[in-house]
Backbone as CSV, one residue per row, in Angstrom:
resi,resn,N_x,N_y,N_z,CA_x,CA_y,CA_z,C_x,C_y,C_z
1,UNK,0.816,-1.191,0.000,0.000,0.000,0.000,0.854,1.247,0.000
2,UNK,1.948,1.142,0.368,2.615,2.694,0.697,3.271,2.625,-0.572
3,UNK,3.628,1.669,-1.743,4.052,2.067,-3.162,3.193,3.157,-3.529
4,UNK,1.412,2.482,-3.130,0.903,3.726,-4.173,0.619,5.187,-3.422
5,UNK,1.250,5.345,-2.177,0.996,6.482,-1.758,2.643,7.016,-2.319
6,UNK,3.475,6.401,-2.065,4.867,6.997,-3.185,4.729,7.371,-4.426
7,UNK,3.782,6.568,-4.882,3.588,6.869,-6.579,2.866,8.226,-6.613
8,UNK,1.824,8.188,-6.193,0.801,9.323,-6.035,1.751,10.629,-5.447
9,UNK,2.497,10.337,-4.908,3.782,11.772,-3.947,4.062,11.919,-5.023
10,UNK,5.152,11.499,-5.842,5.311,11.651,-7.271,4.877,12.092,-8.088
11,UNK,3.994,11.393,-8.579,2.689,12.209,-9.552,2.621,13.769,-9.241
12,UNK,2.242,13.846,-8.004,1.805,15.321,-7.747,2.139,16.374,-7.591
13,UNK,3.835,15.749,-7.107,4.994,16.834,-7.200,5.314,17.033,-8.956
14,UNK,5.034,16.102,-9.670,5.509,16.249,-10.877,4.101,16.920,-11.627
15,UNK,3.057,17.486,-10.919,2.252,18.258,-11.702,0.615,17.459,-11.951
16,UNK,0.955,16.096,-12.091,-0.090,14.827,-11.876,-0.626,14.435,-10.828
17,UNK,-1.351,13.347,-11.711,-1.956,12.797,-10.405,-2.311,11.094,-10.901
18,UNK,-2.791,10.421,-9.792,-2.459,9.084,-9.787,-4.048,8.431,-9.250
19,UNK,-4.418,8.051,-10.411,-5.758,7.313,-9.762,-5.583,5.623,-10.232
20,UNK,-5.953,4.967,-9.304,-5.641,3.609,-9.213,-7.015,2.697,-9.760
21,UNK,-6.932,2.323,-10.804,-8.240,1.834,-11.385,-7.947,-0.193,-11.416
22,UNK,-7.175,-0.677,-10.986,-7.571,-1.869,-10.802,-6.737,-2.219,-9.163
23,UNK,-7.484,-3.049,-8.832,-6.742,-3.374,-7.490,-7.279,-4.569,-6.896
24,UNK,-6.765,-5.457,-6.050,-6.777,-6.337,-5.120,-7.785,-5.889,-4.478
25,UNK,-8.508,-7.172,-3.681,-9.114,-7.035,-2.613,-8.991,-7.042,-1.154
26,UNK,-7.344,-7.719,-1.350,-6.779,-7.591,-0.024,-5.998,-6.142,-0.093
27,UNK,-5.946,-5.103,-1.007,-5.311,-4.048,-0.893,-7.031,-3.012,-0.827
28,UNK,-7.859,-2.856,-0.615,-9.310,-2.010,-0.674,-9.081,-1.061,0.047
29,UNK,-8.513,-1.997,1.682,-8.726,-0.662,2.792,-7.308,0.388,2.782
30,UNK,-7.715,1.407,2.982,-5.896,2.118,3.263,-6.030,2.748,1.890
31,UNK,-6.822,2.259,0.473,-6.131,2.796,-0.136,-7.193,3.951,-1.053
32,UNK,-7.086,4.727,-1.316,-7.858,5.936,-1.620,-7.720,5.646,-3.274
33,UNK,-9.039,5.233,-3.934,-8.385,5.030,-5.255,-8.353,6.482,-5.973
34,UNK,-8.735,7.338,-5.752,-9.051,8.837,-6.314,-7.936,9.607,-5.776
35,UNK,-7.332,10.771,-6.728,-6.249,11.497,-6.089,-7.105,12.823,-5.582
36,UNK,-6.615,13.278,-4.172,-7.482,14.578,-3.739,-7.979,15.569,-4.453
37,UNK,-8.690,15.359,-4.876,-9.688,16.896,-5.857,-9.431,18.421,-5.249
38,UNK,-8.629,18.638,-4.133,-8.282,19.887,-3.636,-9.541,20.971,-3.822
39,UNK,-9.351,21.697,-3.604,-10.351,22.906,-3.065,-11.840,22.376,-3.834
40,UNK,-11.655,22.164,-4.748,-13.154,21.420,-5.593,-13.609,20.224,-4.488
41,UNK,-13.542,20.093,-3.681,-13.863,18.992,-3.195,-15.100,19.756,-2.298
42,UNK,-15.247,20.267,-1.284,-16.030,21.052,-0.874,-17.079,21.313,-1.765
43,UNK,-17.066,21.619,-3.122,-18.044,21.998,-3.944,-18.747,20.703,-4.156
44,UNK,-18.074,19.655,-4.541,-18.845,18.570,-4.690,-19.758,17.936,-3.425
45,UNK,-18.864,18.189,-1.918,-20.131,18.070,-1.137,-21.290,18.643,-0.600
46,UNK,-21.480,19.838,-1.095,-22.652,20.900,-1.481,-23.379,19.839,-2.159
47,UNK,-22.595,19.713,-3.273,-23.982,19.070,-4.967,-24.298,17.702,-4.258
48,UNK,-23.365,17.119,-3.415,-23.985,15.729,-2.702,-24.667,16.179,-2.559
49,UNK,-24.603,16.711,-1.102,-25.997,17.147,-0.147,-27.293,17.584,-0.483
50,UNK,-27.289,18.254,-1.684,-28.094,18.675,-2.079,-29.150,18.122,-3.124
51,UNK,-28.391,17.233,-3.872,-29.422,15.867,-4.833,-29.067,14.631,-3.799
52,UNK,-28.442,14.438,-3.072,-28.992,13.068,-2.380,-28.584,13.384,-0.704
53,UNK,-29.477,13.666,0.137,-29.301,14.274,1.065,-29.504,13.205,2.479
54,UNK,-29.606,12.265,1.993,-30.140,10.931,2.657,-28.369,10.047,2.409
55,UNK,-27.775,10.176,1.763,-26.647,9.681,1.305,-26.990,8.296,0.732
56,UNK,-28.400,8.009,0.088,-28.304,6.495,-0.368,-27.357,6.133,-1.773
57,UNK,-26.840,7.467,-2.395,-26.422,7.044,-4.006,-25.009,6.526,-3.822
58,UNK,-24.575,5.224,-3.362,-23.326,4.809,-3.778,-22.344,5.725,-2.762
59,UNK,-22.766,5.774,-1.772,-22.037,6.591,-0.381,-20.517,5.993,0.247
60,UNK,-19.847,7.071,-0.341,-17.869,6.538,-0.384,-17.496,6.210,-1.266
61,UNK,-18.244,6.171,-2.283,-17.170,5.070,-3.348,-16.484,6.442,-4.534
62,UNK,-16.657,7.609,-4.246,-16.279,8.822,-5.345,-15.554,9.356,-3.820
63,UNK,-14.855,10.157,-5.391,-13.387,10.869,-4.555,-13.790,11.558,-3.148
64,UNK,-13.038,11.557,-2.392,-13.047,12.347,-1.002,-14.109,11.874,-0.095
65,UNK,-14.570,10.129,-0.613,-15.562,10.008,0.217,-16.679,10.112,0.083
66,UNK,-17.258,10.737,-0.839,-18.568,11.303,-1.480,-19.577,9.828,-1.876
């Protein structure tokens, strides 16, 4: 798990970013498959809250938790 938090350090210092689209099931927990959406992230939990306010649509599985 800490490769892909090295990889992702990388990525981001180099301007990128690192989203992890296949993975193990013994690797799930710990690992954030989305790279931090930074200040946009806040905006997106407005538009949650606001079309699904109950949190039933697929709750955690989008970036930052959403």
């Amino acid at each position: 798990m800490s490769y892909v938090k090295d990889l992702r350090k990388l990525a981001v210092a180099s301007g990128g970013q690192l989203m992890v689209t296949n993975r193990r099931a013994a690797l799930v927990d710990g690992i954030d498959a989305w790279t931090h959406p930074g200040p946009e992230l806040r905006l997106m939990q407005r538009l949650k809250e606001k079309f699904d306010p109950h949190h039933t649509l697929n709750p955690g599985r989008f970036v930052g938790g959403l």
